[in-house]
C-alpha positions in Angstrom: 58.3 38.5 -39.9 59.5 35.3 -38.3 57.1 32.4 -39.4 55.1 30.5 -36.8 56.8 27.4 -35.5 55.3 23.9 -36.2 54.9 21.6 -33.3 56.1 18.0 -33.2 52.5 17.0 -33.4 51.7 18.8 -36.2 54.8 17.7 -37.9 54.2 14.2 -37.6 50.4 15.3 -39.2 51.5 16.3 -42.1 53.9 13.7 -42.8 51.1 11.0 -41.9 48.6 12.6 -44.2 51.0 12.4 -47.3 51.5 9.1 -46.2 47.9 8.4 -46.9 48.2 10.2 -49.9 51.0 7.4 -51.2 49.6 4.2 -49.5 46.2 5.3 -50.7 47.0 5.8 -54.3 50.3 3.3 -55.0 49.6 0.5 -51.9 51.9 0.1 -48.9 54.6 -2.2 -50.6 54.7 0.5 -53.8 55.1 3.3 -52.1 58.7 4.3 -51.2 59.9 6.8 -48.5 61.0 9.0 -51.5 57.8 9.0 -52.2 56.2 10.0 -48.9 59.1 13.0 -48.7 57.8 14.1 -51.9 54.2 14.5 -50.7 54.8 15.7 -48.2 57.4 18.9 -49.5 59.6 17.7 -46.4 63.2 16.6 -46.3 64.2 13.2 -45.9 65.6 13.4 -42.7 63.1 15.1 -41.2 60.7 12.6 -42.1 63.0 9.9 -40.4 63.6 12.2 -37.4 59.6 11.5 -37.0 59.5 7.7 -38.4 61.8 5.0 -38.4 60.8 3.5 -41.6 58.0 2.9 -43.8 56.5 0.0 -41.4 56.7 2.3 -38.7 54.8 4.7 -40.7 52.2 2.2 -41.9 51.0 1.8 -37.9 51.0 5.2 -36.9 48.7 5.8 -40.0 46.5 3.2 -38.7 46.6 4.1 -35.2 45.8 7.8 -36.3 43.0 6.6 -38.3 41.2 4.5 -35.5 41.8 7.2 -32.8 40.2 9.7 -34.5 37.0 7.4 -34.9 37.1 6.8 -31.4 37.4 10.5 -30.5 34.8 11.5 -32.7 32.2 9.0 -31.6 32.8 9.5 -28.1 31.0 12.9 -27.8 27.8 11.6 -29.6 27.6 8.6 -27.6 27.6 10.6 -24.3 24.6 12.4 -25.4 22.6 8.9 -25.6 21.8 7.4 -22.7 20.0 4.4 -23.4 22.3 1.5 -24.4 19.8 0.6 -27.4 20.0 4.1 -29.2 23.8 3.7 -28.3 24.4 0.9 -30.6 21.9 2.1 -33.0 24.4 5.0 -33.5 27.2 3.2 -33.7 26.1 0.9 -36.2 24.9 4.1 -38.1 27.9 5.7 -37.9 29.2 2.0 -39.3 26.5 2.2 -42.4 28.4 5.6 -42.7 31.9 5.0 -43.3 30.7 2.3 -45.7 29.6 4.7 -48.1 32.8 7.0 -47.3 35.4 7.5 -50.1 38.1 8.2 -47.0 41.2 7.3 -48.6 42.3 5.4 -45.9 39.7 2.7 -46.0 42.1 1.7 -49.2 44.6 1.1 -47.0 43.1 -1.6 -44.7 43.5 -4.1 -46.8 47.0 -3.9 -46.8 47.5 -3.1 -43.4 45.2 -6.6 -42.8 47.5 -8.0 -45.1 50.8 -7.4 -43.4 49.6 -8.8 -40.0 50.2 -12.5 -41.8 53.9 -11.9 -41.7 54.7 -9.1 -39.3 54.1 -9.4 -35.4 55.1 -5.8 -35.2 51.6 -5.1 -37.3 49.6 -8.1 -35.8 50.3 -6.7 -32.3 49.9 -2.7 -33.3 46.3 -3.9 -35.0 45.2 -5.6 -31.6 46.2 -2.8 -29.8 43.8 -0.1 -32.2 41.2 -2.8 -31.8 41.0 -2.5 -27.9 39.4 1.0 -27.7 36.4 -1.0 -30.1 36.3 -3.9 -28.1 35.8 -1.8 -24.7 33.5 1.0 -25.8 30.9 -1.2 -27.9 31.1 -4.5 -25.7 31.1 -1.8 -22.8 27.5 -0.4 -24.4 26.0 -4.2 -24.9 27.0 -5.5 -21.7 24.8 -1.9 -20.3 22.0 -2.9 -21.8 22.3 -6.4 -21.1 22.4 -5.0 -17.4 19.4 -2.7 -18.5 17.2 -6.1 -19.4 17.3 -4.6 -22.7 19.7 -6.8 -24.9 19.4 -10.7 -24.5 22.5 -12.1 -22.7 25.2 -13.0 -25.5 29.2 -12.3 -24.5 30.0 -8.2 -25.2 33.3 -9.1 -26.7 32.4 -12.1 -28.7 29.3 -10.0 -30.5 31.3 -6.8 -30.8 34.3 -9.4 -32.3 31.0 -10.5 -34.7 30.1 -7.1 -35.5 33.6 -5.8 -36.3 34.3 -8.7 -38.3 31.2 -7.9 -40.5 31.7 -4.7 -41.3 35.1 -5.3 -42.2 33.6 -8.4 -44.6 31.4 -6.0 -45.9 34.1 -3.3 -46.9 36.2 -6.1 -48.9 33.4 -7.2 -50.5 32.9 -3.2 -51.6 36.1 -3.2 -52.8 35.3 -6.8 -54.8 32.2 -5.6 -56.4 32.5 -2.0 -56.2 29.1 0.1 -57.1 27.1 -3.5 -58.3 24.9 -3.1 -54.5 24.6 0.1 -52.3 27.1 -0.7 -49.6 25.2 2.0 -46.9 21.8 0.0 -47.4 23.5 -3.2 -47.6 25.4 -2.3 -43.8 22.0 -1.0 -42.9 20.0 -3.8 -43.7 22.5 -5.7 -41.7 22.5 -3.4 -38.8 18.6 -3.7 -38.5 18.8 -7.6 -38.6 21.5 -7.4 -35.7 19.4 -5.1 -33.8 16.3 -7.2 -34.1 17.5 -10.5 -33.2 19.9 -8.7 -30.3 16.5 -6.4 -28.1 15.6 -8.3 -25.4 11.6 -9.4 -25.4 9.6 -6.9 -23.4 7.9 -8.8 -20.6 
């Protein structure tokens, strides 16, 4: 019986998700391609017929990674209509992936990291960042609109919010289990909410 072919896609799946598997476990600068090919039970060339090197790999990770956030948000955020309970779920689902052990929130650091000296990484993180920037600055300038949210800048406070959670996920790596990282993104989300709902009139 012939076995059934693998698409390109799925391919390039597999070879991402031993990728993980090594950046997650070694960090991006120990983990070599050997490695990767290794993980993955592939060949060599086959993994470069998908990925030119190890960089290359390192930003389709990331890219994977955000994407899928994106696409699985999307679906519960068009069951919400009100711009308020919008952002409440997406700070939830925030509070959430703090308390995650995805092995690829070990790997944000480095890719953070590598956007000092690499333009090629600087650009590919600005570019992950722009589905963010449009959907959540999208929801708070809708309820802005709606009279519910007071009038701030959509991209400045989603900019704010990012850069929060992201403070709060180094610091969780810093002091590990020494404060609940869900309440602690929580708490945080509830303050931003407060100080963000317009006064009813």
């Amino acid at each position: 019986m012939t076995p059934p072919s693998v698409s390109k896609e799925e391919r390039r799946e597999q070879i991402i998700r031993a990728a993980v598997a090594c950046f997650a476990r070694k960090g991006y600068h120990l983990t070599t391609m050997d490695d990767i090919v290794a993980e993955s039970g592939l060949s060599k060339g086959s993994l470069y017929w998908h990925f030119k090197n190890k960089k290359d790999l390192l930003i389709k990770v990331m890219g994977w990674y955000f994407d899928q956030m994106v696409a699985d948000a999307e679906p519960v955020l068009a069951q919400i209509s009100d711009a308020v309970e919008q952002l409440k779920m997406v700070l939830l689902m925030f509070s959430q992936v703090m308390a995650s052990d995805d092995p690829l929130l070990k790997i944000f650091v480095d890719f953070y990291a590598e956007t000092r000296s690499d333009p090629d990484v600087l650009n590919a993180l600005r570019r992950t960042m722009e589905p963010y920037f449009e959907t959540i600055g999208g929801i708070i300038r809708q309820g802005i609109d709606d009279g519910k949210l007071k009038p701030v800048d959509p991209r400045q406070m989603t900019a704010s919010l990012m850069a929060a959670f992201d403070g709060m996920f180094l610091y969780r790596m810093i002091l590990g289990d020494m404060l609940d990282w869900q309440a602690t993104a929580q708490q945080f989300s509830e303050v931003i909410l407060a100080g963000l709902q317009a006064k009813e009139k």
